[in-house]
C-alpha positions as CSV (number, residue, x, y, z in Angstrom):
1,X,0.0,0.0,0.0
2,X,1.3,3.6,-1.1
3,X,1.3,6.1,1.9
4,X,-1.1,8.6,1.7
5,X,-1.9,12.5,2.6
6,X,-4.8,13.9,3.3
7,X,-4.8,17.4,1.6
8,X,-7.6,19.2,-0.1
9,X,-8.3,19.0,-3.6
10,X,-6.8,22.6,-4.0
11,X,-3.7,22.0,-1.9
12,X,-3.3,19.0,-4.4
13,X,-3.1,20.5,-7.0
14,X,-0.5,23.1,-5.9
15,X,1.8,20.5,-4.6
16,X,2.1,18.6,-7.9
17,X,2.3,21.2,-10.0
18,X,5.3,22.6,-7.6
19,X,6.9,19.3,-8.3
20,X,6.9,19.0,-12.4
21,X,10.0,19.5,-14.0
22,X,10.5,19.3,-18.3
23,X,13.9,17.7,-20.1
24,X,15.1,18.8,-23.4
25,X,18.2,17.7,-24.8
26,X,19.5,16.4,-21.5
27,X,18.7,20.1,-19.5
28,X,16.0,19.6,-16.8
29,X,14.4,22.3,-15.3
30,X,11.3,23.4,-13.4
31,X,7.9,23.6,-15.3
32,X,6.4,25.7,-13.3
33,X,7.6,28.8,-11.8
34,X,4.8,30.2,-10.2
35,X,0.9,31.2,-10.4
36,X,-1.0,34.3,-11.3
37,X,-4.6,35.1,-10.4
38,X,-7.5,37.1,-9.4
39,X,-9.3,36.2,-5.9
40,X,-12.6,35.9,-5.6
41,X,-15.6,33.8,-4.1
42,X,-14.8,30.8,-6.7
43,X,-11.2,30.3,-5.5
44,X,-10.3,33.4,-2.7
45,X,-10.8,30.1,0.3
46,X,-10.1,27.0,-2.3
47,X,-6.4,27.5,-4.2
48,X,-5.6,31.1,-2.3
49,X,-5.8,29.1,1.1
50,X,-3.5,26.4,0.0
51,X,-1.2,29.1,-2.0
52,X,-1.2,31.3,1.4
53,X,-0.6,28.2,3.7
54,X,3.0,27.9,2.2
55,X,4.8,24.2,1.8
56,X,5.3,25.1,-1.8
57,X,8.1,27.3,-4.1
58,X,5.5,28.6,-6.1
59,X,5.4,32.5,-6.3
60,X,2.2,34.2,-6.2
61,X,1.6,37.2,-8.9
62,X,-1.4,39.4,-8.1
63,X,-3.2,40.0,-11.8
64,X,-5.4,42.9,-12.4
65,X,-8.0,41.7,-15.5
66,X,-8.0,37.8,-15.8
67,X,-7.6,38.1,-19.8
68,X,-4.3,40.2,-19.2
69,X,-3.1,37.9,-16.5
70,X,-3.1,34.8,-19.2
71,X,-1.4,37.1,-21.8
72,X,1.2,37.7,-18.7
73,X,1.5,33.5,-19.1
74,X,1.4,33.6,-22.3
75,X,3.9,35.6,-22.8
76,X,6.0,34.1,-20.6
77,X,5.9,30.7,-22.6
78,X,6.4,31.7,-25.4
79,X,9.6,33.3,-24.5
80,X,10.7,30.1,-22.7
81,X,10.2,28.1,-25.8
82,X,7.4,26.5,-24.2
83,X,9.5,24.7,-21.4
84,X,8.4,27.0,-18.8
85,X,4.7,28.0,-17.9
86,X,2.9,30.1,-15.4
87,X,-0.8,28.4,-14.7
88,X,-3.4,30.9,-14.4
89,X,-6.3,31.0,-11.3
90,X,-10.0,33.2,-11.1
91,X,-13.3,33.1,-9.6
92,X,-16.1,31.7,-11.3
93,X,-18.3,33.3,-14.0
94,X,-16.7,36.5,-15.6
95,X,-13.4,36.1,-14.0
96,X,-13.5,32.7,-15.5
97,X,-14.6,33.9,-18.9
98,X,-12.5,36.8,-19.0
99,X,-9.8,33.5,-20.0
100,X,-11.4,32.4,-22.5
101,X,-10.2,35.2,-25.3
102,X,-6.4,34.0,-24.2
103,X,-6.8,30.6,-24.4
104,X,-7.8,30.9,-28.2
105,X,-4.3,33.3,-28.5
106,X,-3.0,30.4,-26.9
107,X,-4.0,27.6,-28.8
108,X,-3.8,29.4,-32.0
109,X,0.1,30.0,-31.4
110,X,0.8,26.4,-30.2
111,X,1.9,28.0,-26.8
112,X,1.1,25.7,-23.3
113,X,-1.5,28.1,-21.5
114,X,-3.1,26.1,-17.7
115,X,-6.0,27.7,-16.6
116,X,-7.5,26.9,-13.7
117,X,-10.8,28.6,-13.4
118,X,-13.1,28.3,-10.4
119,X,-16.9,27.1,-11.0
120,X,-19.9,27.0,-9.6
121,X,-21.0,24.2,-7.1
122,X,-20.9,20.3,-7.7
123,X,-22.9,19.7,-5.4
124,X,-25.8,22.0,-7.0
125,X,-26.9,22.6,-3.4
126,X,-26.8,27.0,-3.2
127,X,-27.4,27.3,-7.0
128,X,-27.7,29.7,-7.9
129,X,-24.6,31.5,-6.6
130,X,-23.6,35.1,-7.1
131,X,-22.2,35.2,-10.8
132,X,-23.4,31.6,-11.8
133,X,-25.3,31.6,-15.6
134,X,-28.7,29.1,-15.0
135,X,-29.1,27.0,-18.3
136,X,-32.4,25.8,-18.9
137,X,-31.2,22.9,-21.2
138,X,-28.9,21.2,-18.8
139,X,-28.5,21.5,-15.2
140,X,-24.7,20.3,-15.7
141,X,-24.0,23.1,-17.8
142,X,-21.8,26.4,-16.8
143,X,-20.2,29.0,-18.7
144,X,-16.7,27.0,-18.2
145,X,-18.1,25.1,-21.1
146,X,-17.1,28.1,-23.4
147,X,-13.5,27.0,-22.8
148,X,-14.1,23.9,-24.8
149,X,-13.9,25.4,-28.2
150,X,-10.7,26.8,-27.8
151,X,-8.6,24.3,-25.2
152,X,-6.5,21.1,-26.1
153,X,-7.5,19.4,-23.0
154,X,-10.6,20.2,-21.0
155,X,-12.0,19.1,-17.5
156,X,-13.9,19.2,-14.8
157,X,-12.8,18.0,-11.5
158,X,-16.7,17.5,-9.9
159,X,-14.8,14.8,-7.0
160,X,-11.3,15.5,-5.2
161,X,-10.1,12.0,-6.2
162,X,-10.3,13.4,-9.9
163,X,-7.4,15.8,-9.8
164,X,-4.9,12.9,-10.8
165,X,-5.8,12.0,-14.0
166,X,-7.1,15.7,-14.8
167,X,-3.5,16.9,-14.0
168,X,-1.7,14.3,-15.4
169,X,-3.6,14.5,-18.5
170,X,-3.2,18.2,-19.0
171,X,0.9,18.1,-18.2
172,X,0.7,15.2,-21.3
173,X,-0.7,18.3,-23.3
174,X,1.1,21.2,-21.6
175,X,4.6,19.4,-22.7
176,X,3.4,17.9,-25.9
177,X,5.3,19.8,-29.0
178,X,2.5,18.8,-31.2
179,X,-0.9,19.3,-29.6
180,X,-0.2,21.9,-27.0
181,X,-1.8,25.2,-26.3
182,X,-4.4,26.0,-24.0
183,X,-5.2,23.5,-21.3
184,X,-8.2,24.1,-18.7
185,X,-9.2,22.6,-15.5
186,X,-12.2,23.8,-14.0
187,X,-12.5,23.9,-10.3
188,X,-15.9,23.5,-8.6
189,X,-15.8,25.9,-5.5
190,X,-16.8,23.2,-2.9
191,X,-14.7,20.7,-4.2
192,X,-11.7,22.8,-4.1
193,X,-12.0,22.5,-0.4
194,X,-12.7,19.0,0.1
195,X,-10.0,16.5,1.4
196,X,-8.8,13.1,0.2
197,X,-6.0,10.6,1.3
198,X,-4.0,11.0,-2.2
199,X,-0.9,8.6,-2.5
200,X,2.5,10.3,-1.8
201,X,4.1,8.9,-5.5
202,X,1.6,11.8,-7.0
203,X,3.2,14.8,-5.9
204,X,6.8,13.0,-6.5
205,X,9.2,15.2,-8.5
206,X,8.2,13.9,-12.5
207,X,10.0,15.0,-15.5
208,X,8.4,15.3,-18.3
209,X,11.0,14.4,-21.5
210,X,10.3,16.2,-24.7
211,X,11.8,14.1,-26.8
212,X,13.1,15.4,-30.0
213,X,11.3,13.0,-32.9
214,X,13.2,11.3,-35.6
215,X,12.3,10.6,-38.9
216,X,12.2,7.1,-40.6
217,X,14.5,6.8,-44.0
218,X,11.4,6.4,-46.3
219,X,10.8,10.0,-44.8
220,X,14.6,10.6,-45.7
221,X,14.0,9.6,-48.9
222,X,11.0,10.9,-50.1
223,X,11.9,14.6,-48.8
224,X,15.5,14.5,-50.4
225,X,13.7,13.4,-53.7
226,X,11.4,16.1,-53.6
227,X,14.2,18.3,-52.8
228,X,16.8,17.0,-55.6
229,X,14.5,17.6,-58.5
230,X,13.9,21.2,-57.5
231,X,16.3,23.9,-59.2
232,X,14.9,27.0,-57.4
233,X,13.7,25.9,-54.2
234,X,12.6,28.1,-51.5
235,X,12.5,27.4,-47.5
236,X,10.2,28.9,-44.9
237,X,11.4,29.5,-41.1
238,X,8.8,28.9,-39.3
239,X,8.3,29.4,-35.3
240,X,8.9,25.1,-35.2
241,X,12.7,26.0,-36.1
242,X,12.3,28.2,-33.2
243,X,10.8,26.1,-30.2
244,X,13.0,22.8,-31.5
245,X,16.2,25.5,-30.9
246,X,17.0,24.1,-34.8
247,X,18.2,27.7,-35.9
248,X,21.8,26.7,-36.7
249,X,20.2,23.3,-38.1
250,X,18.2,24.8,-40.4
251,X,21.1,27.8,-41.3
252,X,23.4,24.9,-42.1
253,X,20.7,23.4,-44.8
254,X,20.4,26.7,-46.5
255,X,24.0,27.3,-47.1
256,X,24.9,23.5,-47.7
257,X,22.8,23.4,-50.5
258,X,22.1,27.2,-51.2
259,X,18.8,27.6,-50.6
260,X,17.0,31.2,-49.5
261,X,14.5,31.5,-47.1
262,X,11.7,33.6,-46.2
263,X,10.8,33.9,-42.0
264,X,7.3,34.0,-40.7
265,X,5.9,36.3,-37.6
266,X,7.0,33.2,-35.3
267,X,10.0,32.4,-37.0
268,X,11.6,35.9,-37.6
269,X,14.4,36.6,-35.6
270,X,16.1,32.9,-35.4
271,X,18.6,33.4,-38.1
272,X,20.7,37.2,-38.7
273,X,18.6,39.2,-41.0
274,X,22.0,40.0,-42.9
275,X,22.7,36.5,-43.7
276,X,22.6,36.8,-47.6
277,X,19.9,34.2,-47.6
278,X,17.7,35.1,-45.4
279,X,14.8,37.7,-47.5
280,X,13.2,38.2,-44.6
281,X,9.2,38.4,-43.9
282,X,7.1,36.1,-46.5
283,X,3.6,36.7,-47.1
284,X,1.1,39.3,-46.6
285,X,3.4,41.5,-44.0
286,X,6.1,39.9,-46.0
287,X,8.8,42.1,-47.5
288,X,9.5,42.4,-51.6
289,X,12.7,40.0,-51.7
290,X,10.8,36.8,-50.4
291,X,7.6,37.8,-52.2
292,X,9.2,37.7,-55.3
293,X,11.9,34.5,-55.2
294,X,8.4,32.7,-54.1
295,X,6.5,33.4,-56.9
296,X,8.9,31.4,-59.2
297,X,10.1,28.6,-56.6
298,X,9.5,25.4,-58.0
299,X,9.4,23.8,-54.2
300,X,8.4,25.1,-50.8
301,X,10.1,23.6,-48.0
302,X,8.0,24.8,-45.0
303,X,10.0,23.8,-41.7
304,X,7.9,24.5,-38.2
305,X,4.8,26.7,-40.1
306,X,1.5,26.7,-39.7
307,X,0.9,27.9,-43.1
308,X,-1.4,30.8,-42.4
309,X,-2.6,32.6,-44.7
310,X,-0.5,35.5,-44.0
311,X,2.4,33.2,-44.6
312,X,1.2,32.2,-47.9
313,X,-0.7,35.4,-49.4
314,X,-4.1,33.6,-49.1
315,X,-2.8,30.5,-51.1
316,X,-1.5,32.9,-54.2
317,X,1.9,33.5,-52.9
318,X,3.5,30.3,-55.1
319,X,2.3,30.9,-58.6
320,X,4.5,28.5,-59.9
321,X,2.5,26.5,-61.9
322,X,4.2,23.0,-61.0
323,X,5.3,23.9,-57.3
324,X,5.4,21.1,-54.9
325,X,5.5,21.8,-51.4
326,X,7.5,20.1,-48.6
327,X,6.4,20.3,-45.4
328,X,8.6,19.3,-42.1
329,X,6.6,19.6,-38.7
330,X,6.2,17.7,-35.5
331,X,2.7,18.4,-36.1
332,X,0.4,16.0,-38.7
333,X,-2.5,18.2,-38.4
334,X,0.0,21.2,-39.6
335,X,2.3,19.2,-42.0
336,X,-0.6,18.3,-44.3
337,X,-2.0,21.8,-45.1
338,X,-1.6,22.8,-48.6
339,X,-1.3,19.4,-50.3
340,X,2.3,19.0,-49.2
341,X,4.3,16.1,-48.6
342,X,4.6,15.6,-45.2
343,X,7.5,14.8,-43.3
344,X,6.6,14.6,-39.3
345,X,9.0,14.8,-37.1
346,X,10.9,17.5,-35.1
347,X,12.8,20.0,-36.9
348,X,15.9,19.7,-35.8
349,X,16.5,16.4,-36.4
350,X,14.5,16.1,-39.9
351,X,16.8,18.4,-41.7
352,X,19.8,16.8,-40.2
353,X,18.9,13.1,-41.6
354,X,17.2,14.9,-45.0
355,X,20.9,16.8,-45.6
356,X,23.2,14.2,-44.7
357,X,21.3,12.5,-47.6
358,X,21.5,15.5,-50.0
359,X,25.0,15.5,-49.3
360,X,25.9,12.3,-50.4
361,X,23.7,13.0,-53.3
362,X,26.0,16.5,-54.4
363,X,22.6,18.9,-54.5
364,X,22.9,21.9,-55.3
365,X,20.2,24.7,-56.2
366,X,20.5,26.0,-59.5
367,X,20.5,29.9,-58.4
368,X,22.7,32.6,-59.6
369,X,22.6,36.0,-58.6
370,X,18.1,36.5,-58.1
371,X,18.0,36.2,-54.1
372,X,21.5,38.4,-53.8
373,X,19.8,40.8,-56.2
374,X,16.8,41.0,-54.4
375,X,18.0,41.0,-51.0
376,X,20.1,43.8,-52.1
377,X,17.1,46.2,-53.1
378,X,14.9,44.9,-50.1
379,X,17.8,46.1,-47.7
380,X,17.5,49.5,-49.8
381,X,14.2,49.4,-49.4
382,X,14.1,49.2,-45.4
383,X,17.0,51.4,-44.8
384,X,14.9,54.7,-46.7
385,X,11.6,53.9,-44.5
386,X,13.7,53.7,-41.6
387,X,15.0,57.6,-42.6
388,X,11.7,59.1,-43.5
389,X,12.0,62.9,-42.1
390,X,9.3,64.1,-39.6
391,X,6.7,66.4,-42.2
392,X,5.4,69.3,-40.6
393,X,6.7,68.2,-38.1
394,X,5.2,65.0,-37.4
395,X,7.1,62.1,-36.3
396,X,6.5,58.8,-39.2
397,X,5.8,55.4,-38.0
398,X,8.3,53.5,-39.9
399,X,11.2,56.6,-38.9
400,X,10.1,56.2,-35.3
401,X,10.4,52.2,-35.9
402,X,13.9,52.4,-37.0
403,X,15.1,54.9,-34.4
404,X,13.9,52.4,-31.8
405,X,15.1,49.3,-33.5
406,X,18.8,51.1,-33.6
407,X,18.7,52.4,-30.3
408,X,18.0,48.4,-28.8
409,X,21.1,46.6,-27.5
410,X,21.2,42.9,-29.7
411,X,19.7,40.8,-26.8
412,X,16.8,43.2,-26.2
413,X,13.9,41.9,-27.3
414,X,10.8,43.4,-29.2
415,X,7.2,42.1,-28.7
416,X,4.0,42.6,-30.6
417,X,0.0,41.0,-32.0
418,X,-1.8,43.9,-33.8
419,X,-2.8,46.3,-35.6
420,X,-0.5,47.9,-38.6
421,X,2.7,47.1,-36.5
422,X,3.3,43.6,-37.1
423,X,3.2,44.3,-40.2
424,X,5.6,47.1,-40.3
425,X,7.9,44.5,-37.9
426,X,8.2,41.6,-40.0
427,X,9.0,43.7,-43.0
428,X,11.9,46.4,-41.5
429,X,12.7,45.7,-38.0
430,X,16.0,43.6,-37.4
431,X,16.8,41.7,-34.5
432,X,19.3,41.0,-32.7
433,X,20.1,37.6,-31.1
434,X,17.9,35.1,-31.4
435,X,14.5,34.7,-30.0
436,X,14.4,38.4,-29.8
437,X,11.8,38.6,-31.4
438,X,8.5,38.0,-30.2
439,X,5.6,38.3,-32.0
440,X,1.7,36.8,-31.7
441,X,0.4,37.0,-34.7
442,X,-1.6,33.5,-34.7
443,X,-4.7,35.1,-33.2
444,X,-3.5,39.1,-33.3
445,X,-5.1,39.9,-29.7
446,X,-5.2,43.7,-29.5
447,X,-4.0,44.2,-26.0
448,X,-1.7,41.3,-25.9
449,X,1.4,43.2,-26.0
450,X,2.0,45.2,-22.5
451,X,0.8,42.4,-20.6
452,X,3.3,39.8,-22.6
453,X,5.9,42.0,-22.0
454,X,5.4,41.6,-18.7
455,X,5.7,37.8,-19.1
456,X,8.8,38.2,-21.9
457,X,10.5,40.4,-18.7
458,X,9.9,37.6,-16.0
459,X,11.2,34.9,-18.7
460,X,14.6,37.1,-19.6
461,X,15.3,39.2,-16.7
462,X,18.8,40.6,-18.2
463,X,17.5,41.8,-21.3
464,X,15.6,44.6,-22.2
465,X,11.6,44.4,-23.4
466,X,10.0,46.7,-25.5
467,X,6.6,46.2,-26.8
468,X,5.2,47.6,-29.7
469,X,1.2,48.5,-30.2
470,X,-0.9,51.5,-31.2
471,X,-3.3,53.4,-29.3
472,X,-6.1,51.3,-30.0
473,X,-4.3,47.7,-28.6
474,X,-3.3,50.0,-25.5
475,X,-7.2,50.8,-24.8
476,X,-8.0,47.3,-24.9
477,X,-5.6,46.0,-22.3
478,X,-3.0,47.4,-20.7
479,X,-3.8,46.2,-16.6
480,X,-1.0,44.4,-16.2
481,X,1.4,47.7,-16.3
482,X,0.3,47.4,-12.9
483,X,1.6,44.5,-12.1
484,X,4.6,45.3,-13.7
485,X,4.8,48.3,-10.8
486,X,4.1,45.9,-8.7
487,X,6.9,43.5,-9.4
488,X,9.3,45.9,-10.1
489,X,9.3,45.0,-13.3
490,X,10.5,47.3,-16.2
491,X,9.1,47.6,-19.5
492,X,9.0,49.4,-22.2
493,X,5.8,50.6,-24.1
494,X,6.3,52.1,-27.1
495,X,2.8,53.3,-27.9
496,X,2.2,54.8,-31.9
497,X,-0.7,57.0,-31.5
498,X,-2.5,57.6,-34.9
499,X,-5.8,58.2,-33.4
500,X,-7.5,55.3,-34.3
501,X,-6.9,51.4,-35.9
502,X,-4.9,52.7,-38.7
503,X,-4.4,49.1,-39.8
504,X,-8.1,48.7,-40.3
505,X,-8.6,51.8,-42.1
506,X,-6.4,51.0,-44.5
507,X,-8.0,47.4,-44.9
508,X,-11.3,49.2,-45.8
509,X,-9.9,52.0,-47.9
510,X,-8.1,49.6,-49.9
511,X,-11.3,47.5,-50.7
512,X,-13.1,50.8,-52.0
513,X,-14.9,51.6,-48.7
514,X,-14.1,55.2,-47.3
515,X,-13.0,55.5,-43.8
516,X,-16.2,54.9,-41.3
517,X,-15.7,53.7,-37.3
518,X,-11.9,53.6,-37.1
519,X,-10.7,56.5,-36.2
520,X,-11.3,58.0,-33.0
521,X,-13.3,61.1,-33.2
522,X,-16.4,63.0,-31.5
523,X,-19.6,62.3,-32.1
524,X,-20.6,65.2,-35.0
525,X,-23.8,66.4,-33.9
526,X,-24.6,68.0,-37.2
527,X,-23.8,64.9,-39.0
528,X,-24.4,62.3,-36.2
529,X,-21.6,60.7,-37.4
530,X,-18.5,59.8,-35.9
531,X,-16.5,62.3,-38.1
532,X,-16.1,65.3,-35.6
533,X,-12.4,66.4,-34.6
534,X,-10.1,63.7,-33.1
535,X,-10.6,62.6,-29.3
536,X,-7.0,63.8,-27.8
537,X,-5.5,61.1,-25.6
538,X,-2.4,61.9,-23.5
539,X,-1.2,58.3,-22.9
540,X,2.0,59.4,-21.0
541,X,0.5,60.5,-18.3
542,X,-2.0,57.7,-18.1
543,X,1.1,55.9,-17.5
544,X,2.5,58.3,-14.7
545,X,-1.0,57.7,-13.0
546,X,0.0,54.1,-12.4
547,X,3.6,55.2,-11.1
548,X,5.6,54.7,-14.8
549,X,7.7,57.3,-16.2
550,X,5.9,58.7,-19.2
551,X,7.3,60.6,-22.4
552,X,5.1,62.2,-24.9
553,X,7.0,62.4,-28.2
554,X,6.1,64.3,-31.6
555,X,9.7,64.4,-33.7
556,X,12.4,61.9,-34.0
557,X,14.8,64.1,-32.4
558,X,12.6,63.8,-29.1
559,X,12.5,60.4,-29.5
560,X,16.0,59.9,-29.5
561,X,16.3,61.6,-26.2
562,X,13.5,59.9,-24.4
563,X,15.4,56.8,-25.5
564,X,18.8,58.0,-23.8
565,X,16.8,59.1,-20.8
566,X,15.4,55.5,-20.5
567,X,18.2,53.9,-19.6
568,X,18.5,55.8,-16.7
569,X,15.0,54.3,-15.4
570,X,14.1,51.0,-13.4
571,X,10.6,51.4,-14.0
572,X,7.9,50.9,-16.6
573,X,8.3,53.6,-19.2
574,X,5.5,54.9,-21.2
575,X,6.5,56.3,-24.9
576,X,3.2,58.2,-26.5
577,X,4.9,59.0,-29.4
578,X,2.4,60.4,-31.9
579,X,2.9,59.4,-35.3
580,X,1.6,60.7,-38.5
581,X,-1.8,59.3,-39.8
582,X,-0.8,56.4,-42.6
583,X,2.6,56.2,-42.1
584,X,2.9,52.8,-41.5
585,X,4.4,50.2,-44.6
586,X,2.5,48.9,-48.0
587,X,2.3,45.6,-48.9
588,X,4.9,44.4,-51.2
589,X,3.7,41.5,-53.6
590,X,1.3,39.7,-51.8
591,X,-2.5,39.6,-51.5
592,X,-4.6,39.0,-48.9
593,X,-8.3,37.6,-48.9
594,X,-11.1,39.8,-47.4
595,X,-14.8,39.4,-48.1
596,X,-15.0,42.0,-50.1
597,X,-19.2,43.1,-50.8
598,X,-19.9,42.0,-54.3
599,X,-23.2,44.6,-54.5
600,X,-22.3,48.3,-53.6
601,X,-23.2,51.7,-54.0
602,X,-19.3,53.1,-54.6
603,X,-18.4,51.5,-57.7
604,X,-14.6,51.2,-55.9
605,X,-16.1,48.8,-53.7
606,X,-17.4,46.9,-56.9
607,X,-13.7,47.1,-58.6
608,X,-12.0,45.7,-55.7
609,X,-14.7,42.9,-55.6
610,X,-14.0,42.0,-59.6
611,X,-9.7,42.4,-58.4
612,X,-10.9,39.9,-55.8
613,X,-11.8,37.3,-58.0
614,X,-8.8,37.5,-60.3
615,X,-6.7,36.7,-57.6
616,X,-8.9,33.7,-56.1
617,X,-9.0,32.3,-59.5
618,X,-5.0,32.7,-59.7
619,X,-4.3,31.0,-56.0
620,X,-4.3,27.5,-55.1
621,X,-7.4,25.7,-54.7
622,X,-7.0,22.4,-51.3
């Protein structure tokens, strides 16, 4: 017989997650570093009790808004590489649900998100409680149920005894290369309290391998086939390359057998942006020099990417009409997409078996002088809208980019998710080190980026964080600046006020329609329209209300000071730098697919419906 401890079902679960541990290429170290949440009536006397009893090395963080907090995680992940989480605790019914928008960031990125939200009573004995939803279909039924569509794993844990598979089953997702993402547990109020005699072997210390997996030589084989009878093949680094830490891998194969490569939002950053075959951003926020080498590439080789359609232009990016496409991930469900042939395995180790093949084959691509040509005039092309001069006196978006971009020491790293920035990012801004670069752009939650930063700070300490988003992202969720203060944690927000979602206003202008709802402006009485004069924001000192030091910027020259000054803080600083309206970057060779109205008033509108349907006749059809 095992001994056994009686705990409650609470207390159990903070004791084995304080005792999970992750190995990756013979490293170990501790999955979980601590736990973030929100009190209240669903957990306050369940988890709080057995976090504020001690007998664990978990830290507490205090969040502010439980969708911020799980960015804070989220964040923090990511920027571990996924071998590092920080699981996420709230009160039932909109503190619960408040999650449920980060969980789909979560599982859209492939990043290992544990919530852990509290519900309403299994034993059904006070319903309804304060903040419980009644449905009239099923008694059984609570809002937690909303996590479903958007989870990997989901539970309930209705009887103490339940917490050991529940746990053990969402660790086997959490650490799981291939089907992570968001993981919820759902914690019935009166159950967190209640005790059991668990066995002592469950809260053992467990390690958790993630195992690097191989590829079998019919894999080999097929993939350097594929690979030998291309002339002008063209790779794609995606955010796999990344998390399998198969950057010098994947380098390696591109110069062995001289192959260019585009990067995508997740995979930017890995590889120097001045290594002469790396064209930097593919796709729709893609940059002209991988745009155009992939429009004649008779094979894609697609290493750790989801395929989005950002990353392929909607499908019309290849118009080659006999490309094949090659596709290594560790994921099946990603390494199918597109008709490709797929090789499943981990990235690292894939193109290490495929190359030492090529090799002994003599393979080489059959380019000359097109990526060096076009690299060339992309690298032109970045340096001018990184000098655009302030007009009249107005500080540009890209110009205020650059200036920020130069000013950042190599092992700083940039965040950002929406709006016209990431856009701007993958195109022009160079990193420096790798996995300095940190961008969600699976889901592109507005409001994502302060509170990540936060997370990116607690995951790298030593370097410094600065997060990129407009005025509208900062509206939507910026709470966990507080908790930055809190921690002692500095940031750096670099906020580019154009008054509006500048990104979607140029979305709707380019599809004919003329700008209505996205910029921010009074109500005109006359017209009853929102097209009065613009609503003034003074975000600096928004920041010095929660303690940060705040700079409000309009030139480039004032930029470059409030830069210097910077340094000299240890606090959050705020940077309302206010740019010029529509100053962000075009697209360069790439489409993207909208649904544009077919039956309009504006004849524009009708024009970019009829350019709509010559480029979905000219993409690829799966």
């Amino acid at each position: 017989m095992a001994n056994r401890i009686r705990i409650t079902m609470a207390q159990a679960i903070v004791k084995f997650l304080d005792n999970q541990y992750v190995e990756f290429d013979g490293k170990e170290e501790k999955f979980v570093d601590g736990i973030i949440g929100i009190f209240g009536h669903g957990c306050v006397v369940g988890v709080g009790q057995a976090l504020e009893q001690g007998g664990h090395n978990l830290r507490f963080y205090q969040g502010h808004n439980e969708q911020a907090m799980a960015h804070v995680a989220m964040g923090f992940a990511k920027q571990s590489n996924r071998r590092r989480i920080i699981p996420c605790v709230s009160s039932i019914g909109p503190g619960a649900m408040n999650m449920v928008t980060a969980c789909g960031t979560a599982s859209a990125n492939r990043i290992p998100l544990l919530v852990l939200p509290g519900d309403t009573f299994a034993t059904r004995q006070p319903d309804p409680v304060l903040q419980q939803v009644e449905f009239y279909d099923s008694y059984a039924k609570t809002v937690n149920e909303a996590f479903k569509g958007v989870c990997r794993y989901w539970d309930k844990i209705e009887r103490p005894e339940q917490v050991m598979t529940a746990m053990i089953h969402a660790m086997r997702v959490l650490t799981d290369p291939a089907d992570t993402g968001a993981v919820c547990v759902c914690m019935p109020q009166d159950v967190e309290g209640e005790a059991y005699d668990y066995p002592e072997y469950f809260f053992r210390k467990r390690v958790w391998h993630m195992d690097r997996r191989g590829i079998n030589d019919s894999q080999v084989k097929r993939a350097a086939d594929m690979i030998a009878a291309a002339k002008k093949p063209l790779m794609i680094c995606g955010g796999g390359v990344r998390y399998s830490e198969a950057w010098e891998t994947f380098r390696q194969f591109a110069e062995d057998f001289n192959i260019p490569f585009g990067e995508t939002q997740a995979g930017k950053g890995v590889i120097d942006w001045r290594h002469p075959l790396n064209l930097g951003g593919l796709g729709v926020t893609g940059g002209k020099a991988a745009n155009v080498i992939a429009k004649d590439a008779d094979l894609i080789i697609s290493v750790g990417s989801r395929m989005t359609d950002f990353t392929t232009s909607s499908k019309w990016a290849f118009r080659n009409p006999d490309v094949k496409i090659l596709t290594i991930n560790v994921a099946a469900f990603d390494a199918i997409k597109m008709d490709a042939e797929p090789i499943i395995g981990d990235a690292k180790v894939s193109m290490e078996a495929i190359g030492a093949e090529l090799k002994k084959r003599g393979y080489k691509t059959a380019y000359t002088t097109e990526y060096a040509e076009a690299k060339k005039e992309w690298d032109a092309i970045v340096d001018d809208w990184y000098s655009k001069p302030d007009v009249d006196g107005v500080l540009q978006q890209t110009r205020a980019l650059g200036e920020i971009n130069k000013f950042m020491d190599p092992k700083d790293i940039g965040v950002g998710s929406a709006g016209s920035l990431p856009g701007d990012m993958q195109r022009l801004y160079r990193p420096g080190l790798p996995c300095t670069y940190h961008m969600e752009y699976g889901f592109s939650c507005m409001g994502y980026e302060v509170n990540a930063a936060v997370g990116v700070k607690m995951a790298c300490p030593e370097s410094e964080v600065y997060t990129f988003l407009g005025d509208g992202s900062f509206i939507m969720s910026h709470s966990e600046l507080y908790t930055a203060i809190q921690e002692g944690i500095k940031i750096n927000i670099m906020v580019f006020d154009n008054s509006g979602w500048g990104c979607i206003e140029n979305l709707q202008n380019n599809q004919g329609t003329k700008t209505f709802g996205t910029v921010f402006r009074y109500r005109n009485e006359e017209t009853g329209q929102l097209d009065g004069p613009i609503v003034p924001m003074d975000i600096a000192k928004i920041g010095e209300g929660y303690g940060a030091k705040g700079y409000t910027i309009h030139t480039a020259e004032e930029l470059k000071a409030a830069l210097e000054d910077s340094k000299k803080e240890n606090r959050v600083c705020v940077f309302d730098m206010k740019v010029a309206h529509g100053s962000m970057t075009p697209g360069y060779e790439s489409w993207w697919r909208v649904g544009v109205a077919e039956v309009a008033n504006d004849p524009k509108v009708v024009e970019c419906w009829k350019d709509m349907q010559k480029h979905i006749a000219e993409a690829r059809d799966y």
